[in-house]
N, C-alpha and C positions, 0 to 999 in steps of 0.2 A: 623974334616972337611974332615979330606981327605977320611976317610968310609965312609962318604955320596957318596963320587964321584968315588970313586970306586963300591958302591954298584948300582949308579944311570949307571952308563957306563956297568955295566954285564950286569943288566935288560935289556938296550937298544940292544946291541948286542944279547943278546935272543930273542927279538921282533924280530927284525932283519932277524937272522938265520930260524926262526920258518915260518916267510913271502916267506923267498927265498926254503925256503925244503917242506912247503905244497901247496902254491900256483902254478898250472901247469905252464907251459911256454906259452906263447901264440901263435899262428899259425905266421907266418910269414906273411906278406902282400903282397901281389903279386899283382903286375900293370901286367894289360894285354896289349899289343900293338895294337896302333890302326892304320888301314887302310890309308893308303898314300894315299890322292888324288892327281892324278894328274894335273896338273898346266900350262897352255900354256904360257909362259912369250913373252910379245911383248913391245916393246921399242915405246919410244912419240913422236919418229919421224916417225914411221912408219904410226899412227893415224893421223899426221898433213900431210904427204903426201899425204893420201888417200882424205882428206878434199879439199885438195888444186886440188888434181884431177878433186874430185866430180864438183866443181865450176869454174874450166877452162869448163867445157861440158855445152850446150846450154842444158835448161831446153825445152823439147818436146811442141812444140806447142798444143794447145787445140786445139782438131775439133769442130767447130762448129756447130750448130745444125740448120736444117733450121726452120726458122720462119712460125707460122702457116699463113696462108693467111686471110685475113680479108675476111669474108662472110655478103651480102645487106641482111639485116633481112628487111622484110617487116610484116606486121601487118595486119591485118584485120581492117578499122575502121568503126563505124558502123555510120551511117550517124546520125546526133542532131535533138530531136524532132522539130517541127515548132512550132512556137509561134501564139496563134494566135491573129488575129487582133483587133475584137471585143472586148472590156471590156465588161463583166459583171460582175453584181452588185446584192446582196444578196438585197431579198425581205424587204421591209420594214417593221416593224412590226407596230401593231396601236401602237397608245402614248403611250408611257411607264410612268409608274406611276413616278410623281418624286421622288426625292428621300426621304426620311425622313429628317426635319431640323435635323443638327447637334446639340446634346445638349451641353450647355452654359459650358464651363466648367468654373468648379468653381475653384478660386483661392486657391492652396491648404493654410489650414492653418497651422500659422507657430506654430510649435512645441518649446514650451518654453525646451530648452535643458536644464539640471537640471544644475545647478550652482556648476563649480568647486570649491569644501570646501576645501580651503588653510590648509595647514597643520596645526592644533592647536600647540600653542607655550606649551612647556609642562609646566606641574609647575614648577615654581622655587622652588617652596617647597619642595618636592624628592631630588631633586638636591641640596637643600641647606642644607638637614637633610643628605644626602650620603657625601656631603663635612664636616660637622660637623662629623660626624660618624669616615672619614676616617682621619681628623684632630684630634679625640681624638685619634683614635690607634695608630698616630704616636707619639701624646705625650705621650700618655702611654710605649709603649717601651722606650722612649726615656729614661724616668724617671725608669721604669726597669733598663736599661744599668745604669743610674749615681747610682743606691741605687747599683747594683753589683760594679762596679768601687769603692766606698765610703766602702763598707763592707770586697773588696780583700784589703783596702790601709789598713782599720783597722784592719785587720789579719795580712797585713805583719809589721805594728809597735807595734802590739802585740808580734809576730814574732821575730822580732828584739829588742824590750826591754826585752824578756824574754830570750834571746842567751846573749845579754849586761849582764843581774844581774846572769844567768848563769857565765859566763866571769868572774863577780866582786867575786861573792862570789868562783869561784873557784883561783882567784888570792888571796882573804882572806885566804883560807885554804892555798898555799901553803904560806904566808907569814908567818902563826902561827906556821907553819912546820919548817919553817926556824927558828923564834924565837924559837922552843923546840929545833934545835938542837944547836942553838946559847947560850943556856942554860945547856945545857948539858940533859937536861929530856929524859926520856928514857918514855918508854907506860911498864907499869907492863907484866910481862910473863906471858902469856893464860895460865888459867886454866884450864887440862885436866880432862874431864868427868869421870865416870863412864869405864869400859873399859867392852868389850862383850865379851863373852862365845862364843868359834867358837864352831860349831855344826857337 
């Protein structure tokens, strides 16, 4: 343990030394100074003075401007024609042909509008072979589900009668075991084979 930590502590200190002896120094940083401005400092009472001055002093009256003078515009008007007194009246012409009789109009006739066709009621046939249809699919699953239900209950008493006569016959073997040793029987000493040639 402790080689490790003295060999891990040289190394670093070599890294170390090897950083500070090859890497230059670097220049120094030098802040340059900047420019003073200067700065007129005035106090808040100085500003409310001046305020308070400005509005003791009468605001200077406005001069006013004189008013341009109204000027009589006169017009030209040009006198209205005369009317004159006489009616005349456009010449008459000879008899004017009458007019043509207006023709009779005739009553329009009524257009038999075509008869709205009520919706036909569909067959109940479709409908009653799509409800039969879909009333056999559901018995059909249905009877699916009980034949799976009916086949997982006869695997699992398959299942469990065959773990039971497992169970039995292995409680017979250990009772028989028990009777051989309650007897004293012993099982004959294995016969050993033939024995191999190592190679």
């Amino acid at each position: 343990m402790r080689w490790g930590l003295t060999t891990s502590l040289a190394v670093h200190g070599a890294i170390l030394f090897m950083a500070l002896a090859v890497l230059p120094n670097p220049e120094e940083f030098k802040v340059k100074p900047q420019d003073a401005i200067q700065v007129d400092i005035s106090q808040i009472t100085d500003d409310s003075k001046r305020k308070a001055m400005v509005k003791s002093e009468e605001p200077p009256k406005p001069v006013e401007k004189p008013k341009p003078k109204p000027q009589d515009i006169v017009k030209d008007v040009e006198p209205a024609p005369k009317v004159a007194e006489e009616v005349k009246t456009a010449a008459k012409e000879a008899a004017a042909e009458p007019p043509p009789p207006e023709p009779k109009k005739e009553e329009p006739k009524k257009v038999e509008e075509p008869k709205k066709q009520e919706p036909k009621p569909l067959d109940p046939d479709p409908l009653e072979d799509l409800i039969k249809d879909t009333v056999a699919e559901e018995e059909n699953a249905l009877a699916l589900k009980k034949a799976e239900e009916v086949k997982k209950a006869a695997e699992e008493t398959k299942a469990e009668e065959k773990k039971k006569a497992e169970e039995k016959k292995a409680a017979e073997e250990k009772k028989k075991a028990e009777e051989k040793k309650a007897r004293g029987e012993r099982r004959p000493p294995r016969k050993e084979g033939p024995k191999r040639k190592e190679t």
